[in-house]
C-alpha positions as CSV (number, residue, x, y, z in Angstrom):
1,X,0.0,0.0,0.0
2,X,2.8,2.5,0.9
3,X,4.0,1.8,-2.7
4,X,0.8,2.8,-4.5
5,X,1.2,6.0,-2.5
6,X,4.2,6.4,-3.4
7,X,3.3,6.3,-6.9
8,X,0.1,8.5,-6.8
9,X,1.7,11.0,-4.7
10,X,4.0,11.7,-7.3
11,X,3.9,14.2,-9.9
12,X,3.5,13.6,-13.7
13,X,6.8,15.5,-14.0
14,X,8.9,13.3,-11.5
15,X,7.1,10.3,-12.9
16,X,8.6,11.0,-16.5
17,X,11.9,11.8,-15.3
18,X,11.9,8.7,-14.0
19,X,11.0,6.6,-16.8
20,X,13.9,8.1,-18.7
21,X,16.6,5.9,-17.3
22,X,14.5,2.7,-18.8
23,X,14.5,4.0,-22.0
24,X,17.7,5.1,-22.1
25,X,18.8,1.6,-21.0
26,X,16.2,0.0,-23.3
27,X,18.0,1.9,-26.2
28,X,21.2,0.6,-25.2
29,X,20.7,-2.7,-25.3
30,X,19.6,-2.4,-28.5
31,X,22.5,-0.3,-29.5
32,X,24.7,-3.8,-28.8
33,X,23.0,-5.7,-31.4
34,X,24.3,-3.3,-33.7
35,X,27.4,-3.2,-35.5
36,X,30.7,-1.3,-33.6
37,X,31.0,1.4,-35.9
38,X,26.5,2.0,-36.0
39,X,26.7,2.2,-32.3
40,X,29.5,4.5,-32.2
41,X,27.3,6.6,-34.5
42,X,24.0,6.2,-32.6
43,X,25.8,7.1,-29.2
44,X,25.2,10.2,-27.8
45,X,28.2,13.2,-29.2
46,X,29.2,13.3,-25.5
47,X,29.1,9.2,-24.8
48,X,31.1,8.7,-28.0
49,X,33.6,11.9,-27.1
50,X,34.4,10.1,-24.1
51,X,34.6,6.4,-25.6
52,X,37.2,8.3,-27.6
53,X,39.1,9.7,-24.7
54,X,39.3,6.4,-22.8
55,X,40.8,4.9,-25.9
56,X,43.4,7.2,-26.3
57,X,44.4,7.3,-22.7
58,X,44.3,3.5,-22.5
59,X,42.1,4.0,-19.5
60,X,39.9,0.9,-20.4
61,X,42.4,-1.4,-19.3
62,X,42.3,-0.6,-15.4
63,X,40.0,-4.0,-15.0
64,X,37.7,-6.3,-17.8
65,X,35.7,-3.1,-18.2
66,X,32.1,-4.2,-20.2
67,X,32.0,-1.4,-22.1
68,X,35.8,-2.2,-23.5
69,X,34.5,-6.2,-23.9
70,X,31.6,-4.2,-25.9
71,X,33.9,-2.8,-28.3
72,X,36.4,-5.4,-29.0
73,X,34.6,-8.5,-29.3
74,X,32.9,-8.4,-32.7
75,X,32.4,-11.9,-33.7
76,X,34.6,-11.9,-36.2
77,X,38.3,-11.1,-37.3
78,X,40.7,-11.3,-34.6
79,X,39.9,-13.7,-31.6
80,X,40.2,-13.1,-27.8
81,X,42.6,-16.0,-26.8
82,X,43.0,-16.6,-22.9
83,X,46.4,-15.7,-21.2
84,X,46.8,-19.0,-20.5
85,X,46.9,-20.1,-24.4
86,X,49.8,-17.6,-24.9
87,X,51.9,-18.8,-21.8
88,X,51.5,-22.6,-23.6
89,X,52.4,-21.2,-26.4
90,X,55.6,-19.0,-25.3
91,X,56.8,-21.8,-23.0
92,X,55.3,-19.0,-20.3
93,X,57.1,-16.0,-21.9
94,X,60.7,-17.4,-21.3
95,X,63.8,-15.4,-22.7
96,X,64.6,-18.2,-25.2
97,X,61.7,-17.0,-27.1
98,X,62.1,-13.5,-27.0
99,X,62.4,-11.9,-30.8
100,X,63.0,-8.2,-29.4
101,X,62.3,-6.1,-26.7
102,X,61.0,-2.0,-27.3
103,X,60.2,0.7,-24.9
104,X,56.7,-0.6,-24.6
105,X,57.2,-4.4,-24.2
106,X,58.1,-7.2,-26.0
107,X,57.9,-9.7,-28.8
108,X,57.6,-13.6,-28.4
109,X,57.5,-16.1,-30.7
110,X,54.6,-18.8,-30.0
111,X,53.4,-21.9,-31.7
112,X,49.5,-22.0,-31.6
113,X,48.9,-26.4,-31.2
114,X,45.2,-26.2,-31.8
115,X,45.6,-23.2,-34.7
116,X,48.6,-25.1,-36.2
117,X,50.2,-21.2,-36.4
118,X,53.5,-20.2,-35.8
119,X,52.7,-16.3,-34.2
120,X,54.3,-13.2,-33.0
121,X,53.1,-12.3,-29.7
122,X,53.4,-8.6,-28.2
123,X,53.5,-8.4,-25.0
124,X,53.1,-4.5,-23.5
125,X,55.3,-3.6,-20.4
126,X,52.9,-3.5,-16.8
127,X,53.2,-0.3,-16.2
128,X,53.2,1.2,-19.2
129,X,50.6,4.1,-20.0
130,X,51.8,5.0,-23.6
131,X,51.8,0.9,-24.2
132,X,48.4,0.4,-23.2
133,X,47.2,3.8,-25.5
134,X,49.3,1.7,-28.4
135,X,47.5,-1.3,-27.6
136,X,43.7,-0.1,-27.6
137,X,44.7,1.7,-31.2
138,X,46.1,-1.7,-32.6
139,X,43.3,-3.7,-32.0
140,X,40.9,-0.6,-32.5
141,X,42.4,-0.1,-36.1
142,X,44.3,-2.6,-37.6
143,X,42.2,-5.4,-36.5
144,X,39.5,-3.8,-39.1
145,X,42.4,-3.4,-42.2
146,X,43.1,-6.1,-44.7
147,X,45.4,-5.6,-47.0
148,X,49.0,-8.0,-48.4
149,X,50.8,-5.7,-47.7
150,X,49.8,-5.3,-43.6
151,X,51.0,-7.2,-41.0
152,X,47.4,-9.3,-39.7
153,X,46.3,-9.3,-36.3
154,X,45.1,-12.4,-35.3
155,X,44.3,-12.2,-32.1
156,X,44.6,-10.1,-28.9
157,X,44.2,-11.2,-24.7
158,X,43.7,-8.5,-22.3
159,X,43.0,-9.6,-18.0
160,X,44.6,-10.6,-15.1
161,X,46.9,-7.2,-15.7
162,X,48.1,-8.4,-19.0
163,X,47.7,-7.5,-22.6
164,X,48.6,-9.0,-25.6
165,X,48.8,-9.2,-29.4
166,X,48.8,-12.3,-31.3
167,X,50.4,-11.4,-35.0
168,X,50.9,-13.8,-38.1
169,X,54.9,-14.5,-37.7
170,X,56.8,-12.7,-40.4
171,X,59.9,-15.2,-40.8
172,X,62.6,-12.9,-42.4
173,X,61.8,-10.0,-39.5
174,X,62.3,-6.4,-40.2
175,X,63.7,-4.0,-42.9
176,X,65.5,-2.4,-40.3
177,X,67.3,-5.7,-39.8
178,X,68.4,-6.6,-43.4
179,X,69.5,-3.1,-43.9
180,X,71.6,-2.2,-40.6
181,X,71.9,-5.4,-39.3
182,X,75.1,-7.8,-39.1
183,X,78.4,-6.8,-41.0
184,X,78.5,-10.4,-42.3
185,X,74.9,-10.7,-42.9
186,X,73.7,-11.7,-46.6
187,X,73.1,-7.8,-49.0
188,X,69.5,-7.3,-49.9
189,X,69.8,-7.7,-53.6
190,X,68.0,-4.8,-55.6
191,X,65.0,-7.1,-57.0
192,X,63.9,-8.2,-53.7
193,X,64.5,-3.9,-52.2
194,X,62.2,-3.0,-55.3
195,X,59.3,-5.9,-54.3
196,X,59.6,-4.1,-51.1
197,X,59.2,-0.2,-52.5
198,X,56.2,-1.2,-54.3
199,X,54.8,-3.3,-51.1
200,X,55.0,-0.3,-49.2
201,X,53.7,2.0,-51.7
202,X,50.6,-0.1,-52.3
203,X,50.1,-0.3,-48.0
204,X,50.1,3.2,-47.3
205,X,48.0,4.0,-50.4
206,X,45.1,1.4,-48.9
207,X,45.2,3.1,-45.7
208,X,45.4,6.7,-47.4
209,X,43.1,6.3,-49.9
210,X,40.9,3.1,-50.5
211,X,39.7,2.1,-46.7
212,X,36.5,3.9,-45.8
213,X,38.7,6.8,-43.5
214,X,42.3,7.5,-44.1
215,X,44.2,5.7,-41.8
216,X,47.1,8.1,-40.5
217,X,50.3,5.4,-39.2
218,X,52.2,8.4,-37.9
219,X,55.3,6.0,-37.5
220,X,56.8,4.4,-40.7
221,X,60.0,3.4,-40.6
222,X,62.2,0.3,-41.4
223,X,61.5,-1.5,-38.1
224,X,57.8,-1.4,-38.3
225,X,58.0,-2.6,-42.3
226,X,58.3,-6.5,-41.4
227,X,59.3,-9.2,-44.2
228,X,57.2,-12.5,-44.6
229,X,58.9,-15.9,-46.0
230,X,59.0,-14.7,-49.2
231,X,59.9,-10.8,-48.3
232,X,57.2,-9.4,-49.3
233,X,57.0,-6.1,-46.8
234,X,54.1,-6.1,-44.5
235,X,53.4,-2.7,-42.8
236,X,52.8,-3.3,-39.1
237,X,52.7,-1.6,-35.7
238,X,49.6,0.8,-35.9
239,X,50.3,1.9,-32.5
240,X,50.2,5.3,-33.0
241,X,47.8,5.2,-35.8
242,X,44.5,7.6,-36.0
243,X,41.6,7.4,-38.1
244,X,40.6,10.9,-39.6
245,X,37.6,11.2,-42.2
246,X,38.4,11.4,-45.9
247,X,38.6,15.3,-46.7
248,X,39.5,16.5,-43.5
249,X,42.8,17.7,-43.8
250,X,45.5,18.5,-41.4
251,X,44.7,16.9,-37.6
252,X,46.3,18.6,-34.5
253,X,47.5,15.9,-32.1
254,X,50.5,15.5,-29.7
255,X,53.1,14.8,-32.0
256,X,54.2,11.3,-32.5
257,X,57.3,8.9,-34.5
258,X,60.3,8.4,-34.4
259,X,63.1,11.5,-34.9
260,X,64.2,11.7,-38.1
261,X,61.4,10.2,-39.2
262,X,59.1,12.8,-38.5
263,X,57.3,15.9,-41.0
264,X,59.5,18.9,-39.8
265,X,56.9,21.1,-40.2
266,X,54.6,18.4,-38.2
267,X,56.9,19.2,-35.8
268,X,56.4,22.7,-35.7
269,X,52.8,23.0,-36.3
270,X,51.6,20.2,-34.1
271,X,49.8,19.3,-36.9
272,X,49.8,16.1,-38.5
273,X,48.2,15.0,-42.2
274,X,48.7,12.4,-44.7
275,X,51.9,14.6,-46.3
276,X,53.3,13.6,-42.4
277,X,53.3,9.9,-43.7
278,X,54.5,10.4,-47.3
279,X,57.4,12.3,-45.5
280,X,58.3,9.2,-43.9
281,X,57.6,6.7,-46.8
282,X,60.5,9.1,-48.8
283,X,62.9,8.5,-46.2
284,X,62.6,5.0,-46.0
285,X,62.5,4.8,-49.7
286,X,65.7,6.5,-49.7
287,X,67.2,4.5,-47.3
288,X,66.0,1.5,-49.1
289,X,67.9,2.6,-52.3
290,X,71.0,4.2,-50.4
291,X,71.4,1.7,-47.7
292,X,71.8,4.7,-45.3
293,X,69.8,5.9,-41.7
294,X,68.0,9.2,-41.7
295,X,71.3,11.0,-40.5
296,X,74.3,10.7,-42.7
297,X,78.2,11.3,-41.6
298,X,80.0,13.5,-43.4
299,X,83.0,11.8,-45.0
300,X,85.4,14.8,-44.2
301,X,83.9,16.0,-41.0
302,X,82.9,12.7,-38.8
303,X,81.6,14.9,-35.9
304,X,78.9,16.6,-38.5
305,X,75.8,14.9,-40.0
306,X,73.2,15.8,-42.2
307,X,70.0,14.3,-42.8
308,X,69.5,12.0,-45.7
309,X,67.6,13.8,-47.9
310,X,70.0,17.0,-47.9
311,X,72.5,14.4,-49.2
312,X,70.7,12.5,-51.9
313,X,70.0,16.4,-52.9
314,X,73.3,16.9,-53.2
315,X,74.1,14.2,-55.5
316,X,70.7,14.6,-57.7
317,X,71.6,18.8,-57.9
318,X,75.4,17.6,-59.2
319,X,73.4,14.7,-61.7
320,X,75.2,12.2,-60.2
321,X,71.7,10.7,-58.2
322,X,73.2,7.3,-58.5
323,X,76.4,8.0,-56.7
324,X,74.2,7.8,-53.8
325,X,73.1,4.0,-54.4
326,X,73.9,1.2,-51.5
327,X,77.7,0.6,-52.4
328,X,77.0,-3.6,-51.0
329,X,75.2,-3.4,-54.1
330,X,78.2,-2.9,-55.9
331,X,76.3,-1.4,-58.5
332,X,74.1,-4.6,-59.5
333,X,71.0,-3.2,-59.9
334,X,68.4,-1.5,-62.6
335,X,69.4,2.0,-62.6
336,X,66.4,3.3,-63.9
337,X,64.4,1.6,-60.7
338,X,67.5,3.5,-58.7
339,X,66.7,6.2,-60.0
340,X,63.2,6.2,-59.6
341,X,63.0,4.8,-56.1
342,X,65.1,8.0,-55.2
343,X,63.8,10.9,-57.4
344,X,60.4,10.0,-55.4
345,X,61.9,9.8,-52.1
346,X,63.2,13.3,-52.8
347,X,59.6,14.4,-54.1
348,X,57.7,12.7,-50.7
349,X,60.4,14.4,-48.0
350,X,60.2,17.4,-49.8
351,X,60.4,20.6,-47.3
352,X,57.1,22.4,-48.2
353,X,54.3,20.0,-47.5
354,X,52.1,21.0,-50.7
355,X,54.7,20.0,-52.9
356,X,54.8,16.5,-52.1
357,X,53.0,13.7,-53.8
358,X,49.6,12.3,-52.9
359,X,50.5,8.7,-52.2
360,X,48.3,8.1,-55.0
361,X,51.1,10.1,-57.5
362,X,54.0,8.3,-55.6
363,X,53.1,5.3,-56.4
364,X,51.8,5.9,-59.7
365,X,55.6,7.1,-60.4
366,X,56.5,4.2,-58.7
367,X,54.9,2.0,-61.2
368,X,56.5,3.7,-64.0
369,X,52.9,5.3,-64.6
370,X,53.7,8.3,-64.5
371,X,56.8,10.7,-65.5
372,X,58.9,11.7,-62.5
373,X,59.2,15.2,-61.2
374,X,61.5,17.8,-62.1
375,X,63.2,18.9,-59.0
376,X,64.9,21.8,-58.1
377,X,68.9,21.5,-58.7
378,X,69.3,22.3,-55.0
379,X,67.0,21.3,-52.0
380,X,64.7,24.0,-51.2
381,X,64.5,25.8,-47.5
382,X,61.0,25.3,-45.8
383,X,58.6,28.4,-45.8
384,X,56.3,27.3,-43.7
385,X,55.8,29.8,-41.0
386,X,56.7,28.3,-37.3
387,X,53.8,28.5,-34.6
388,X,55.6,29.3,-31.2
389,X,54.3,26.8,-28.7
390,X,55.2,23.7,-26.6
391,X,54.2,19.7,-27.8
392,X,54.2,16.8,-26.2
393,X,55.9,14.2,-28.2
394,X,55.0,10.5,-28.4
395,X,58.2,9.2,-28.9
396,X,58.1,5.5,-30.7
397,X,62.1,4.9,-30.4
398,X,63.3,2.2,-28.5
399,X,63.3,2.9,-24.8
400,X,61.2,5.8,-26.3
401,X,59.9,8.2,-23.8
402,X,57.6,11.3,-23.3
403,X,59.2,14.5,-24.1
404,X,58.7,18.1,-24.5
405,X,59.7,19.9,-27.1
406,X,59.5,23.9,-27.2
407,X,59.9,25.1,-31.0
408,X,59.8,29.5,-31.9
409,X,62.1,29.3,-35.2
410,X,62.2,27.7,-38.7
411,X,63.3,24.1,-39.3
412,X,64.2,23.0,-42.9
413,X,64.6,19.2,-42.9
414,X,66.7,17.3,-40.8
């Protein structure tokens, strides 16, 4: 009886306020049966706003948050394994598996028994606030891409304080590896560094251009361009990757990569845009064709560098581009590829942003499918006007930490 007057001594306002919450919970239900991205769009601006924000500060991971289960078990693509699959698999994570180690965590190899799958298996550092934001974008993002050229996902494990990433093993490991690695190690022959150009060209022009929103990877780079058996190049680590709607244009963020690496004027600006990426495809593409890291020595002056580009410059100004090719080649390759490969690196890291290519024209160049650029006989100085200010860098080095970096003048490259 006192419930019946607690109902008809209410008024018809309170009593609509507080059939609200049913609805709204009503709705959301129904919003699970729905596809991630339509419930992302149905959500509330303010619900999906701070979806967002818990994403990029990794701050689903403090438990098995539901809403987090919500948005990364779809059904399909990648599986949830259990931590304890991975331990089997890693004989429980010991050193004599270990493939690497990075500033976030490290890399095992596993053997799935019931999957029959050899697999590389990330493991991010406890602890680690930057390597639980990388984590949430990798399965976020890449777990949605298909392309040859990508490294796939297969699976991921979160719980228990750990997460994980399960990867298809890549046998032949990284660029970085077959460029810089032992003294005595076997030269990548100029077919096989070509295969890889065009592999990498064809990657970023899928996530640029042909997936339903460019993908930004904000951190190419020979270690994150792994080889499979038959080295074909596989872009992977999407880490720092963001998603930003076809059209859009330039997208302030905290500036992220890996120095040298990194648009100077993304640096500057705080901005960051596709041109950021093809800045770093040029580099590597140059580094592919010169067998040289970002920052050169200077024969006659060891204690001075300069950055690659300035010094393939040098040689194209002086028509002498293929001076600059990988001398363990010992000039056994096409020189017109040469050329090609580094007349377009030249063109991506080229200072002013609105010069450079659209992936699209890179590659098309690439392909022989369109004429190369005419360049400037010397490498231009950057005009883009600084914007006084202090970033916070994401820094994806190894051992990579948080930094701050305060910028009020010009920067040309390097």
């Amino acid at each position: 009886m006192s419930g019946t007057s607690l109902v008809l001594s209410t008024s018809p306002s309170r009593l609509s306020r507080r059939s609200r919450p049913r609805r709204r919970r009503l709705h959301s239900r129904e919003d699970h049966r729905l596809p991630q991205e339509q419930r992302w769009r149905s959500a509330s601006p303010s619900r999906q706003q701070e979806r967002e924000r818990q994403l990029e500060e990794g701050s689903f991971f403090d438990g098995d948050d539901p809403a987090m289960e919500d948005d990364f078990e779809k059904g399909t693509g990648p599986k949830r394994f259990r931590y304890g699959e991975l331990a089997i698999a890693t004989d429980n994570f010991s050193d004599e598996k270990k493939l690497g180690e990075g500033g976030f965590g490290s890399v095992y190899r596993g053997r799935l028994k019931e999957m029959k799958l050899d697999v590389a298996i990330k493991r991010v550092s406890k602890g680690s606030k930057q390597g639980r934001k990388e984590y949430a974008s990798e399965v976020r993002i890449i777990s949605r891409l298909r392309h040859r050229n990508l490294v796939q996902l297969i699976g991921w494990c979160h719980g228990g304080g750990e997460l994980l990433l399960v990867y298809e093993l890549m046998p032949n490991g990284s660029l970085d590896t077959h460029l810089y690695g032992r003294s005595n190690a076997a030269v990548l022959p100029w077919p096989v560094r070509q295969e890889i150009v065009l592999g990498l060209g064809s990657a970023l022009l899928y996530l640029h251009q042909e997936w339903e929103q460019c993908v930004l990877h904000r951190d190419i780079k020979p270690s994150n361009v792994m080889l499979d058996a038959s080295f074909a190049a596989k872009l992977g680590d999407f880490g720092l990757a963001r998603l930003v709607d076809h059209g859009r244009g330039s997208h302030t963020t905290v500036l992220a990569g890996t120095m040298g690496y990194m648009d100077p004027e993304c640096m500057i600006t705080g901005k960051t845009n596709a041109e950021s990426d093809v800045y770093s495809l040029g580099v590597v593409l140059l580094e592919i064709a010169c067998g040289r890291r970002p920052l050169v020595v200077i024969a006659e002056h060891e204690d001075d560098t300069m950055h690659l580009t300035q010094w393939v410059w040098d040689w194209y100004g002086r028509g002498r581009i293929l001076d600059a090719a990988d001398e363990r080649l010992q000039g056994e390759f096409n020189g017109k590829e040469m050329e090609c490969v580094m007349v377009v690196g030249l063109w991506c890291t080229h200072p002013d942003r609105s010069l450079r290519p659209t992936i699209r024209q890179a590659v098309n160049a690439l392909r022989f499918e369109a004429p190369l650029p005419s360049l400037p006989s010397r490498m231009p100085v950057a005009t883009f006007m600084p914007q006084v200010g202090t970033f916070t860098t994401s820094s994806a080095a190894t051992g990579g930490t948080s930094s701050t970096v305060t910028s009020s003048v010009a920067t040309g490259v390097g």
